[in-house]
N, C-alpha and C positions, 0 to 999 in steps of 0.2 A: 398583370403585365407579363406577357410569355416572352419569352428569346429564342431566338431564332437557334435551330440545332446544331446552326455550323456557327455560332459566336461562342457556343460554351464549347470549352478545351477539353480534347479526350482525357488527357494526362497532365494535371497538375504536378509539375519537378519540384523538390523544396532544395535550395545548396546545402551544399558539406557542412557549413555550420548553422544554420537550421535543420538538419538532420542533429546533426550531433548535441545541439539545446536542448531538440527536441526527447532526445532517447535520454537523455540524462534526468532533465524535468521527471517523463514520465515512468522513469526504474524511481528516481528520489520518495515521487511519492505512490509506490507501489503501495498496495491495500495490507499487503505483508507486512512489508514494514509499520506502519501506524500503527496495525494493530499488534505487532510484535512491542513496538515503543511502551503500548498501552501496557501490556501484559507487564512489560519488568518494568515499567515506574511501581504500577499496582505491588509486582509481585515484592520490590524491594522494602516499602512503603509495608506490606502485611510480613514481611517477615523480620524486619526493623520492631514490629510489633511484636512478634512472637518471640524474641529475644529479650526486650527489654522488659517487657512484663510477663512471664510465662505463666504465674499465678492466674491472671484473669480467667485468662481463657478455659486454663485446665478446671477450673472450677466452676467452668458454665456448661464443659462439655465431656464432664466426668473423666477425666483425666487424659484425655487428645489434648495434642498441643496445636491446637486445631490453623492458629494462625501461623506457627510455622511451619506445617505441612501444607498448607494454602499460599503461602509464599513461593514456599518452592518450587510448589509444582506449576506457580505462575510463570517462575524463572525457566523452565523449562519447558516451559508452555510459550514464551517468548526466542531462547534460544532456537527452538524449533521452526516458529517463521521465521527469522535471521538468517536461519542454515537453509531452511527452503528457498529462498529469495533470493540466495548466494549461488543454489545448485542449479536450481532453475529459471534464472532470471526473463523476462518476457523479452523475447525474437526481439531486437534492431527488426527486420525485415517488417514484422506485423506491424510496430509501432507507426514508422513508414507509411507502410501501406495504409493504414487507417486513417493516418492524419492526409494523405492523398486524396483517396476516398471523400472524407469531409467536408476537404476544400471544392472537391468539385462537388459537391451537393451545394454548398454555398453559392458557388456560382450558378448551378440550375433554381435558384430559390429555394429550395427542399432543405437544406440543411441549419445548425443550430447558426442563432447568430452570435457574435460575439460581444 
């Protein structure tokens, strides 16, 4: 079933608050963040460990305190996409423009459906 070229829209507008849902939604669940989330639940969770029992570890891994340097440096393995995602946040404009983009491949049939 094709359509005709002058039925589908050059330019798909979205308003001011579907713009603004939109850019929010899609900074909330940047790939940054989740995976920064991941990093400090893990990292708090192995170094809760490395504190409360330092014995274990150190006697598995010849005296490294192995979980509390693997905590840490999850912590800061986490602070670091927190602070990138802060410095660098992904362009309103692109966000936009893509979700534009998508809606008019929907309308040509081309696009994902929902």
């Amino acid at each position: 079933m094709s359509q005709n070229p002058s039925e589908v829209p050059e330019r798909i507008t979205l308003g001011p608050e579907e713009k603004e849902e939109l850019i929010r939604h899609t900074r909330r669940t940047d790939l940054r963040r989740i995976i920064g989330a991941l990093f400090l639940v893990y990292g708090v969770v192995v170094t809760l460990m490395g504190i409360l029992d330092p014995a274990a570890d150190v006697a598995k891994t010849g005296g490294l305190h192995i979980n509390l340097w693997s905590g840490l440096g999850m912590l800061v393995a986490a602070g670091l996409f927190f602070l990138w995602d802060r410095l660098a946040p992904v362009p309103a404009e692109d966000i936009v423009a893509s979700a534009e983009a998508e809606e008019i491949k929907k309308a040509e049939g081309e696009g994902k459906l929902e």
